[in-house]
C-alpha positions in Angstrom: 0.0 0.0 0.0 0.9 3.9 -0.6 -0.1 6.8 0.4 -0.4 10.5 0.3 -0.3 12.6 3.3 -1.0 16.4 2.6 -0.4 18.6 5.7 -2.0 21.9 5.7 -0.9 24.5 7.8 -3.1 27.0 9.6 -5.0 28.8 6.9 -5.6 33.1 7.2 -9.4 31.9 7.7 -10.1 28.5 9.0 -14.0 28.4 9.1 -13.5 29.4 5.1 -10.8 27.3 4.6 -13.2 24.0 6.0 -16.2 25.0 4.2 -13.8 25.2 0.7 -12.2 22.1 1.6 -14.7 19.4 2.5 -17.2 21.0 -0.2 -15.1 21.8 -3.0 -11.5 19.8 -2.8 -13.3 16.6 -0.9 -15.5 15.8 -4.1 -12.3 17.0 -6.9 -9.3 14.3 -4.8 -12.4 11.6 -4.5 -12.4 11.6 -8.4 -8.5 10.5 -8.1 -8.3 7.5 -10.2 -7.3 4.3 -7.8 -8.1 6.1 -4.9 -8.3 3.5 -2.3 -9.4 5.8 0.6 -9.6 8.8 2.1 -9.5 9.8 5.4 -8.9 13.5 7.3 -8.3 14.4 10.7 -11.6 16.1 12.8 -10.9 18.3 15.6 -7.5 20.0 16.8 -4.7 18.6 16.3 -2.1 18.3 19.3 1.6 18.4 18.3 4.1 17.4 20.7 6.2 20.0 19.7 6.1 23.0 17.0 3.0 24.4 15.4 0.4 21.9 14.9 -1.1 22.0 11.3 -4.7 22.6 11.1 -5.6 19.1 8.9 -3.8 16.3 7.9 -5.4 14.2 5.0 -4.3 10.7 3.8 -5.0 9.4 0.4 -4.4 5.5 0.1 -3.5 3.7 -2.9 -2.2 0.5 -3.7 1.6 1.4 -5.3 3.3 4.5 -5.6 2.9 3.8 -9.1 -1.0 4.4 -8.7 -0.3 7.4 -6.9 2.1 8.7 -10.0 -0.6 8.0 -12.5 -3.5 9.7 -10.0 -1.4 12.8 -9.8 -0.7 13.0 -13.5 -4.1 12.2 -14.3 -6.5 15.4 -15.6 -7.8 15.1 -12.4 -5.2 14.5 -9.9 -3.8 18.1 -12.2 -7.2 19.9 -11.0 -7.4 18.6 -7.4 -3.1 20.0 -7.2 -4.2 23.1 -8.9 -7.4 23.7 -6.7 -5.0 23.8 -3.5 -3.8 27.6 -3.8 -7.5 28.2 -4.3 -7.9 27.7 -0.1 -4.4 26.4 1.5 -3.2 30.4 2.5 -1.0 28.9 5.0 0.8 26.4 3.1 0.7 22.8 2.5 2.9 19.5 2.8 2.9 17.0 0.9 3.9 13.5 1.2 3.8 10.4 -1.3 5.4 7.4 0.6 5.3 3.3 1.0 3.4 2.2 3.7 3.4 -1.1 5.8 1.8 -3.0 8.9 4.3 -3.5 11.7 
């Protein structure tokens, strides 16, 4: 399995940032193809050091190589471009292996 973690930052305006994300981005990334699953983080997050970002979100697929063809996909290009459109305070982003220890 692989997946995709994207780390946003504390946007300028969080309650707009939310409503963008989950109504807008949410429905462009589901349209990933191979997109195994999706999950996001609900509530504050608690960092045990540093700033803590304001929503992690982890995209699973089943190779990196599905990940590679999701993001050059027309639609993995709109969900990448739609991320300025809300993420004012800066985004991370992650594409790694995973596996159960």
């Amino acid at each position: 399995m692989a997946q995709v973690t994207v780390i946003y930052n504390t946007p300028a305006d969080e309650a707009a940032f939310d409503k963008y994300y989950h109504e807008t981005h949410v429905p462009l990334a589901k349209r990933l193809p191979n997109l195994r699953g999706y999950t996001v983080s609900t509530g504050p997050i608690q960092a045990l050091s540093g700033p803590a970002p304001h929503l992690v979100a982890i995209l699973q697929f089943d190779s990196m190589s599905d990940i590679a063809s999701a993001l050059a996909s027309p639609e993995g290009q709109a969900a990448a471009a739609d991320v300025a459109n809300f993420a004012t305070g800066g985004v991370t982003i992650l594409l790694h292996d995973v596996k159960s220890v």
